[in-house]
C-alpha positions, 0 to 999 in steps of 0.5 A: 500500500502507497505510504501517504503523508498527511499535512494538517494545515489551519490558521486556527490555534485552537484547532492546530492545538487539538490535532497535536492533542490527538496525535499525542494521545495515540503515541502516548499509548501505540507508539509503536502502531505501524501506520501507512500514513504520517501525520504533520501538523502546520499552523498558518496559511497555505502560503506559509507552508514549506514547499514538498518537493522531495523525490517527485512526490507529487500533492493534492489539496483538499478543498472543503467546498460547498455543494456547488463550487463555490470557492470565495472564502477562507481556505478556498480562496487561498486555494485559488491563489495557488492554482491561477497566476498573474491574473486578477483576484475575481479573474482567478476565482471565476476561472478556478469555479468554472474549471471545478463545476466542468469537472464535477458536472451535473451542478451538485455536489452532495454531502461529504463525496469526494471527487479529484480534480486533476489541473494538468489541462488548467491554463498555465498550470505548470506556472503556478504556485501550486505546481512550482512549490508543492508538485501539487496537480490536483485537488480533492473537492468534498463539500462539507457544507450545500451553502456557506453558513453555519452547520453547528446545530445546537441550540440553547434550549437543547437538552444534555441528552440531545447536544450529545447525540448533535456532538456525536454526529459532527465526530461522525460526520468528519470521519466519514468525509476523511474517509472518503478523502482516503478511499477517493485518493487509494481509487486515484493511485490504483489507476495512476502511475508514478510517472516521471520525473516531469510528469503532472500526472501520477499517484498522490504521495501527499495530502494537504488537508485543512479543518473541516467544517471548522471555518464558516461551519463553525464545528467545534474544534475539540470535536473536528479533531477527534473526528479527523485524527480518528478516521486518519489513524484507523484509516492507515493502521496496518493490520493484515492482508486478508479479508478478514483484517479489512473486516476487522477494520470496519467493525473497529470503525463502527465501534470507535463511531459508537454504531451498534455493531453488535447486530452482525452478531459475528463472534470473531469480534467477541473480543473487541466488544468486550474490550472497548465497551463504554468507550465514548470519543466525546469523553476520551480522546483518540489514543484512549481508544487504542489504549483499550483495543490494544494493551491487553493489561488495559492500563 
């Protein structure tokens, strides 16, 4: 499997604070966990980010879009910049929209799909910043939101009970749309090559990924983190080859997301029920989740 390198970048301290949280807590109790993925964390912008041209790797970008293609605020917009050169602001924004909906075609884009945009056929592509500082020739499109607006739910007069349950899903929901980044770059890099050296094709070595849903959506950081840096460890674990291991991954995603995953009544995973029973993301971090699959001891 092709080791990828993920690159959290946020100008939000508190987010870049509560991914390094939850990357420690995993090495605190796994640190010797073998992964086919690694994690950096940046905080700033895109354009202060350290170029990545090491042996052709080559980049993609993920846009947290909107349903249509919006791109004219916070890290889209900065995601313009990158792709476009020597041009006008709204110039580069209308020509970076409409190369985008070409590309996805049909006019929307549901919830959490992710669908990558390769720029290779962009006019004056290899020109851009994007291509010049980060091998980056594509991006990856997954709207976190159909509108910009706020997506945090809560309400003053919910109940306890009911805040957890919105919680719940918000962790849910950023780890189903990491995940899909996940299997919608894997589907890329099962058809592509390495290329050469001059190539703007090829498979994808590195992700540049920045919150999600924590600007205009307004999510919480605490919980986007725990929903990002979850889906990305379990997603990279290397657990085996066979069938039954890729099972074993699924079941083990189910029960960090706190689904039922008692009702396939499968008794080969007997053992991860009883081990991480009363486990709650909203109460523990991530590493408390592989403290309890992991240690046997469980301490």
């Amino acid at each position: 499997m092709n080791h990828l390198k993920i690159v959290l970048v946020d100008s939000n301290p508190l987010l870049v604070n509560a991914w390094n949280k939850q990357i420690q807590s995993i090495l605190k109790y796994n640190g010797q966990l073998k992964s086919t993925v690694s994690i950096e964390v940046h905080q700033g912008t895109l354009s202060s980010l350290n170029p990545i041209h090491e042996n052709n790797r080559k980049t993609t970008i993920v846009s947290p879009a909107n349903s249509i293609g919006g791109m004219g605020g916070g890290f889209d917009e900065a995601l313009c910049e990158l792709y476009t050169t020597n041009v006008g602001k709204e110039t580069k924004l209308a020509s970076i929209e409409t190369f985008i909906r070409k590309h996805l075609r049909h006019g929307y884009t549901p919830l959490g799909t992710a669908h990558i945009l390769e720029f290779h056929d962009f006019p004056n592509f290899k020109e851009s910043v994007a291509w010049k500082r980060f091998r980056a020739n594509s991006i990856v499109v997954i709207p976190t939101m159909r509108v910009p607006k706020s997506i945090y739910t809560v309400l003053k007069e919910d109940s306890i009970d009911t805040i957890r349950v919105k919680h719940l899903e918000i962790v849910r929901f950023v780890f189903d749309c990491v995940w899909e980044i996940m299997c919608a770059v894997s589907r890329h890099n099962e058809k592509n090559q390495e290329g050469f050296e001059n190539d703007i094709h090829g498979k994808i070595d590195n992700i540049i990924l920045p919150g999600l849903g924590t600007g205009y959506g307004g999510l919480p950081t605490d919980l986007v983190s725990k929903g990002m840096i979850g889906a990305l460890s379990l997603w990279g674990l290397k657990l085996g080859s066979i069938d039954k291991y890729e099972l074993y991954r699924g079941v083990i995603c189910l029960a960090f997301l706190r689904e039922d995953y008692t009702v396939f009544d499968n008794d080969e995973f007997t053992d991860i029920f009883e081990k991480i029973d009363g486990f709650n993301i909203l109460d523990s971090d991530v590493g408390e989740f592989y403290k309890l699959l992991f240690h046997k001891d469980n301490v």
